[in-house]
N, C-alpha and C positions, 0 to 999 in steps of 0.2 A: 483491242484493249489489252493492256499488259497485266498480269497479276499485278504488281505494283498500284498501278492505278485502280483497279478495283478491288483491292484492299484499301486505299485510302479514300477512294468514294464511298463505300461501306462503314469505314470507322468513320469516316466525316458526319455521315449520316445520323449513324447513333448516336453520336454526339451531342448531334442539334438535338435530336428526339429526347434524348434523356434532356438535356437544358429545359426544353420544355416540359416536361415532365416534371422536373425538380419545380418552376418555374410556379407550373400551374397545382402542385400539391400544397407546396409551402405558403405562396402569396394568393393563392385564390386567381391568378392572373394568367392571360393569354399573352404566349411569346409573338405578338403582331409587332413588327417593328413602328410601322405608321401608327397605333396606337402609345405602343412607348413612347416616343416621339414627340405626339400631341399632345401627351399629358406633359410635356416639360415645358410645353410652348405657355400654358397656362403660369399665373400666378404660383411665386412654391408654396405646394401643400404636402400632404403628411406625405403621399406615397411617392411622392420625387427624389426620394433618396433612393431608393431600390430602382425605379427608373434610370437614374443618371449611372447608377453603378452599372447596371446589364448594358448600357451602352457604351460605358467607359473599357467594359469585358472585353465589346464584341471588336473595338479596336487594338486594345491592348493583347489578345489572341494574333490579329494578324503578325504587330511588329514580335512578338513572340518568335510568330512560326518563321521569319526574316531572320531573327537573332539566333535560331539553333540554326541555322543552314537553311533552309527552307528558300524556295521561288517562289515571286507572287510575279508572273508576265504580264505586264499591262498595253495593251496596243489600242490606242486612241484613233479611232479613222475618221471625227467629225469634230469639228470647232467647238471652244469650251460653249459658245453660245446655243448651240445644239446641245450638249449634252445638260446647258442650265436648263433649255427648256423641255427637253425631256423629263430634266427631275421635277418639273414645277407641275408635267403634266402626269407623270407616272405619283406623284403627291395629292393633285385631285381627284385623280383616280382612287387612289384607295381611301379619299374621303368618301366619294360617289357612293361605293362599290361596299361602305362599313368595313373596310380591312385588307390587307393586302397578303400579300402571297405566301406568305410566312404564317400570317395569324390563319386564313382560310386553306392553305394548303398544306400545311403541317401541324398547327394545332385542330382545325375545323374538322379536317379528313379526320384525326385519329380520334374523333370521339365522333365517328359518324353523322354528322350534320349536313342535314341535305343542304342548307341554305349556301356553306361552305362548299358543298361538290357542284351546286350552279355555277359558285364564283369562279372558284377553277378551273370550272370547262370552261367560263366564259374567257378568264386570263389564258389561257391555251391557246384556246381559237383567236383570241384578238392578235396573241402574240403569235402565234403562226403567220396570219394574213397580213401580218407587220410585215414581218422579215420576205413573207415570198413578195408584198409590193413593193419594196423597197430593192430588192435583190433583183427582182424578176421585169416589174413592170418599169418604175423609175430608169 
């Protein structure tokens, strides 16, 4: 790993951390993206403005980081049809599961919640034995 790259996994880091932090002092709210999410899926109510902004952020950041110079490498190795149904199944997943990776692994861990360090280990392990059946067995 180059300094370069763990300087910018380190500020990346902080980043999101403080995001959430600003996130959950000011709005009372957890940065789950599958929560943000579902609540837009819903009829508009009061708190769909601040939803749709932090998701309008978290795209409007990428073409940002595009537009000063920045790489984003995208290598696709399975048909859009695989990747929909991955998103439809990694979607009821974090219904299943009351949140996903974001909300239980960086909001949950940092206020010590056990329920969130289950989820985690549990997304770990499942995502672990993903990739080694997929790479290994398959």
């Amino acid at each position: 790993m180059t300094y370069s790259t763990l300087l910018s996994s380190l500020s990346g880091g902080a980043l999101i951390g403080l995001a959430a932090a600003i996130l959950q002092y000011f709005n009372y709210q957890i940065a789950g993206i599958s929560g943000v999410v579902a609540g837009l899926l819903k009829p508009w109510q009061v708190d769909s403005a601040w939803r749709l902004a932090f998701l309008i952020g978290l795209m409007i950041s990428a073409l940002l980081w595009v537009l000063m110079g920045g790489n984003i490498p995208i290598e696709l190795n399975n048909t859009y049809g695989v990747l929909a149904l991955s998103g439809l199944l990694v979607g009821y997943g974090t219904r299943l599961g009351n949140g996903c990776t974001s909300g239980h692994g960086i909001c949950g861990l940092a206020r010590l919640s056990p329920r969130s360090l289950v989820a985690t280990a549990c997304f770990m392990l499942t995502a672990g034995l993903t990739v080694y059946g997929v790479q290994h067995v398959l």
